[in-house]
C-alpha positions in Angstrom: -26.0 25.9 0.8 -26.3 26.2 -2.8 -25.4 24.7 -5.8 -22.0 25.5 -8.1 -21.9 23.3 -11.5 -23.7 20.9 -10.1 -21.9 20.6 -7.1 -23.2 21.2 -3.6 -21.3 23.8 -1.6 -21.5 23.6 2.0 -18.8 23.7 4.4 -18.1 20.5 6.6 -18.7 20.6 9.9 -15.3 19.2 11.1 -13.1 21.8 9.1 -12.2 23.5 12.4 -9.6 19.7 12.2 -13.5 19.0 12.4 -13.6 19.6 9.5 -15.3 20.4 10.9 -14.2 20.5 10.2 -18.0 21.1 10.3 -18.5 23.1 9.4 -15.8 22.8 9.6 -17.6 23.6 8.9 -15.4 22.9 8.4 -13.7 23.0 11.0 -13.1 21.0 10.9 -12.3 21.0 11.2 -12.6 18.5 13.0 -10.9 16.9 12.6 -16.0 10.2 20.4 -19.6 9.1 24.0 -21.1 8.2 27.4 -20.5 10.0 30.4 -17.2 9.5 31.9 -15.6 6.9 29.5 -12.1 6.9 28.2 -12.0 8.6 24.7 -11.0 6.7 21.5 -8.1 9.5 21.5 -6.8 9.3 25.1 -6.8 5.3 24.8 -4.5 5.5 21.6 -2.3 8.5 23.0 -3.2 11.0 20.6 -4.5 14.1 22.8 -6.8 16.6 20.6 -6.1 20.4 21.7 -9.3 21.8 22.6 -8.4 25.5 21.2 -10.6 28.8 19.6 -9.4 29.5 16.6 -10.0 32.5 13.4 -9.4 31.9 9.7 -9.8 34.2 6.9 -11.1 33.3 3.8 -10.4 33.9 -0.1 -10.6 33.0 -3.7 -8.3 30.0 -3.8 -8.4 29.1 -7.7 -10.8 29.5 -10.9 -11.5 27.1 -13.5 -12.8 28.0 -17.1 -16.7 28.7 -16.9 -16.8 29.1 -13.5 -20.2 30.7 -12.2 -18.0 32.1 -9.3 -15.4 34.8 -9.5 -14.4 35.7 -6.1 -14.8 34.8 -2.8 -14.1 36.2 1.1 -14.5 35.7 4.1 -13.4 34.0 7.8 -14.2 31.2 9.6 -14.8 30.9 13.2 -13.9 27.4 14.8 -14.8 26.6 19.1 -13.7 23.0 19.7 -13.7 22.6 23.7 -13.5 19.8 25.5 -16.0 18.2 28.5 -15.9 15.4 30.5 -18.1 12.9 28.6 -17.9 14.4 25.1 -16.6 17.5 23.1 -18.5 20.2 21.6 -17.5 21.9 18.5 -18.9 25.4 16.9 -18.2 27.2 14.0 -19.3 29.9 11.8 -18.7 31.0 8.4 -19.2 34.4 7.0 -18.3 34.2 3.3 -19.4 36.7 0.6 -19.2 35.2 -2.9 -19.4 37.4 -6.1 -20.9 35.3 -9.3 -19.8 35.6 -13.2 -23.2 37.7 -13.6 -21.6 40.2 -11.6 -24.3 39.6 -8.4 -23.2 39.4 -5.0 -24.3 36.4 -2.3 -24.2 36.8 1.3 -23.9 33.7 3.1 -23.5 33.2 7.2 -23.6 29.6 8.7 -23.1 28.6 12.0 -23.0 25.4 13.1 -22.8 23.7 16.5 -22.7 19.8 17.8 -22.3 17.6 20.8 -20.2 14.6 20.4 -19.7 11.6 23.2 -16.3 10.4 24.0 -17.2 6.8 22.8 -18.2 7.3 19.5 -21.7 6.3 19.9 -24.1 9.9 20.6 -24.2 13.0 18.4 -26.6 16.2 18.1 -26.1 18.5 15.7 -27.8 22.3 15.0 -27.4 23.8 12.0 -28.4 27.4 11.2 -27.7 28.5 7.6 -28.3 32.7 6.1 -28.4 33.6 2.4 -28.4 37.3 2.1 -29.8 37.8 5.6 -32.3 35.5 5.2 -32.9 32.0 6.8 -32.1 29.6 4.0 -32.3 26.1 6.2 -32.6 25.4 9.6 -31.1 21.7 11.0 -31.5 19.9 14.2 -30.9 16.4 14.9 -29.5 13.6 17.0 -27.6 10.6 15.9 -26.6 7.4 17.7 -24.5 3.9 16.7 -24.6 0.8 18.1 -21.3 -0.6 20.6 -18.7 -2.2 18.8 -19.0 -0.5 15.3 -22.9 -1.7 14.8 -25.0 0.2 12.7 -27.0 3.2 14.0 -29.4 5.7 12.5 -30.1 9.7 12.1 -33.0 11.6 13.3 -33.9 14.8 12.5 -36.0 16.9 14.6 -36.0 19.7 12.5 -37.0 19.2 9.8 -39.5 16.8 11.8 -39.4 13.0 10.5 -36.4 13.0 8.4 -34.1 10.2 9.6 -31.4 8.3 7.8 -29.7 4.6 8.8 -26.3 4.7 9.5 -24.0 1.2 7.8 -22.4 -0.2 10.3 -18.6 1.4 11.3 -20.2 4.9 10.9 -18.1 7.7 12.9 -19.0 10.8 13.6 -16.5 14.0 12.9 -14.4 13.8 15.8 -13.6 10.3 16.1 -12.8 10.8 12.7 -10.3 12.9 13.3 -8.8 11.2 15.6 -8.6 8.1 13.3 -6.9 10.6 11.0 -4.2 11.1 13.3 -4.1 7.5 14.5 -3.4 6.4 10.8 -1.1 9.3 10.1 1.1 8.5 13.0 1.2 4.7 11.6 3.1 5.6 8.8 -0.7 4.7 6.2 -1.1 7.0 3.5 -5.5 6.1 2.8 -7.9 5.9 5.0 -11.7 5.3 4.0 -14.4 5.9 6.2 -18.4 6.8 6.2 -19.0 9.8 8.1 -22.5 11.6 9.2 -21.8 15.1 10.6 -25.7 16.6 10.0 -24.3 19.4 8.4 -27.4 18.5 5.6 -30.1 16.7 4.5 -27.9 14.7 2.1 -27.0 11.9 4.8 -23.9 9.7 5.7 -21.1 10.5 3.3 -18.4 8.4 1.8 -14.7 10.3 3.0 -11.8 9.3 1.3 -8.6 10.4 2.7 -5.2 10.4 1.3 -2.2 11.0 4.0 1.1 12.5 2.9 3.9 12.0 4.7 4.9 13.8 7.9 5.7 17.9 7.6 9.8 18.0 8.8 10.0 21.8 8.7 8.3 23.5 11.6 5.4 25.7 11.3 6.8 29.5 11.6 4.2 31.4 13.1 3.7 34.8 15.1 3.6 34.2 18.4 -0.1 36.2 18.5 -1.1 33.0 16.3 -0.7 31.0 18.6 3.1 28.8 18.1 2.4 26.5 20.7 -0.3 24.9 19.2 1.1 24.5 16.0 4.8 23.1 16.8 4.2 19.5 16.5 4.0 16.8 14.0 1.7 17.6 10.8 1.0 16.2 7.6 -0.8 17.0 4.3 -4.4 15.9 4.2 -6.6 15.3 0.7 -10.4 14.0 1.6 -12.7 13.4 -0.6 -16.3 13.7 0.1 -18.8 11.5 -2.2 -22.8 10.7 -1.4 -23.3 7.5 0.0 -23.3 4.5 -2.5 -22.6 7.0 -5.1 -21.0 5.5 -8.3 -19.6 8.9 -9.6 -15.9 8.8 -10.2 -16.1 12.6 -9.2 -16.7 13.6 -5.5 -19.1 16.2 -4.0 -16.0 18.7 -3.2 -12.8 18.1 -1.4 -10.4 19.4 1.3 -6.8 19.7 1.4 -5.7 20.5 5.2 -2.5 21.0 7.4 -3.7 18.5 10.0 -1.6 18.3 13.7 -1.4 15.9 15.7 -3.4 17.6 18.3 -6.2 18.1 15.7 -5.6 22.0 14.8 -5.1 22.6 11.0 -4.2 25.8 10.1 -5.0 26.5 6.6 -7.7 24.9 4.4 -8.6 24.5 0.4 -12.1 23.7 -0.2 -12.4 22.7 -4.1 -15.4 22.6 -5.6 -14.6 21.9 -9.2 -14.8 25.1 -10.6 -13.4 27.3 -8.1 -11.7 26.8 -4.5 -11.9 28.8 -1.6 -8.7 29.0 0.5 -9.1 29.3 5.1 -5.8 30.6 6.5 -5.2 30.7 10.6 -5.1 34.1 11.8 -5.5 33.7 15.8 -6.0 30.8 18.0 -5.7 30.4 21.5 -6.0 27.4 23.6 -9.1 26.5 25.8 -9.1 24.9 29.3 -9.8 21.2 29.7 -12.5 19.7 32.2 -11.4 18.3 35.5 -12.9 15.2 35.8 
């Protein structure tokens, strides 16, 4: 993670469509607990695809001043599916060149644990700057039954928690309230997300919905077609610190969001420069027998 005009760049965790995207990154996204229990997604019929996807990365646009001039890279996204939860991994590789002409190296990977019901999270987070360790996260989060409040712990680094408001969701369940309102016809949907992916806290996610995608994705069949054949539509989220009262956000994401939860191309905009993630491969994983 660094900072860009201000801005700090990191990548989601739910961009795998979870994101992270989480890191997606981020994704995904991606964009949900207790063992056993029917998740928020099978309950309202919309049934993520648990998949294993590859995106590369480039320069998407450049604004005047901009302390970045290029940018490439690729994305890897592992959303599977358990029984009581569903566990999402991603890594970046993304190799940034700055107006000064010096070159940054930067490889995060990213990995979490979400429960089916919404209410458990853990979250590891391993970020690399030029081949060295630049911040290391671990963590565990929890919310109360019906939408209560919950809070944050981080175990590394030791001691830092955070209290999460009440109707917090995690990345997942986010998602799938994504697709839930998408379906519905709404065109906004504001939420309060923690994902771990930092040490900035619960953020502020506000999505606007276009509406659905009629023409159908035309992919190779190597990319994977069946995965990307249904209903889709536009996604803008914007990404603001908690409580902030800046007019501007953080960064936001445009995504192609399905209705199973893949996305298959990304813009990250940071103010000053975007970075664009296009689907190369992805291939479907096995769900659990429970």
């Amino acid at each position: 993670m660094f900072q860009s005009a201000g801005r700090r760049f990191s990548f989601p965790s739910w961009i795998s469509g979870a994101l992270l995207p989480g890191a997606i990154i981020l994704a995904a996204a991606g964009i949900a607990g207790g063992a056993l229990s029917i998740a928020p997604a099978e309950a309202a019929g919309v049934q993520l695809a648990p998949h294993r996807a590859v995106y590369s990365m480039k320069l998407g646009s450049l604004r005047s001043g901009s302390s970045t001039v290029d940018a490439r890279g690729a994305m890897y996204v592992e959303w599977s599916e358990a029984c009581d939860g569903w566990t999402v991994t991603q890594r970046v590789k993304l190799a940034l060149t700055t107006a000064q002409g010096d070159d940054i190296e930067t490889d995060s990977n990213y990995s979490s644990w979400e429960a089916k019901d919404g209410r458990s999270y853990r979250f590891t987070v391993r970020n690399m700057r030029d081949g060295r360790l630049s911040e290391e996260l671990r963590g565990e989060a929890n919310l109360a039954a019906n939408a209560g409040t919950g809070e944050a712990l981080f175990t590394t680094p030791v001691g830092t928690r955070f209290a999460l408001p009440k109707a917090a969701v995690f990345p997942t369940e986010h998602t799938v309230q994504l697709i839930e309102a998408a379906l519905g016809g709404a065109n906004h949907l504001s939420r309060v997300i923690f994902d771990g992916a930092s040490l900035d806290g619960p953020l502020e996610v506000n999505a606007v919905i276009g509406g659905p995608i009629k023409s159908p994705t035309k992919v190779a069949a190597d990319i994977g077609a069946e995965l990307t054949g249904g209903q889709s539509w536009r996604v803008r989220l914007a990404f603001f610190p908690l409580n902030s009262q800046s007019p501007e956000p953080d960064y936001e994401v445009g995504v192609r969001l399905f209705e199973n939860g893949v996305a298959d191309n990304f813009l990250l905009d940071y103010g000053d420069f975007s970075v664009s993630a296009n689907l190369e491969k992805i291939e479907a994983l096995p769900r659990p027998r429970c």
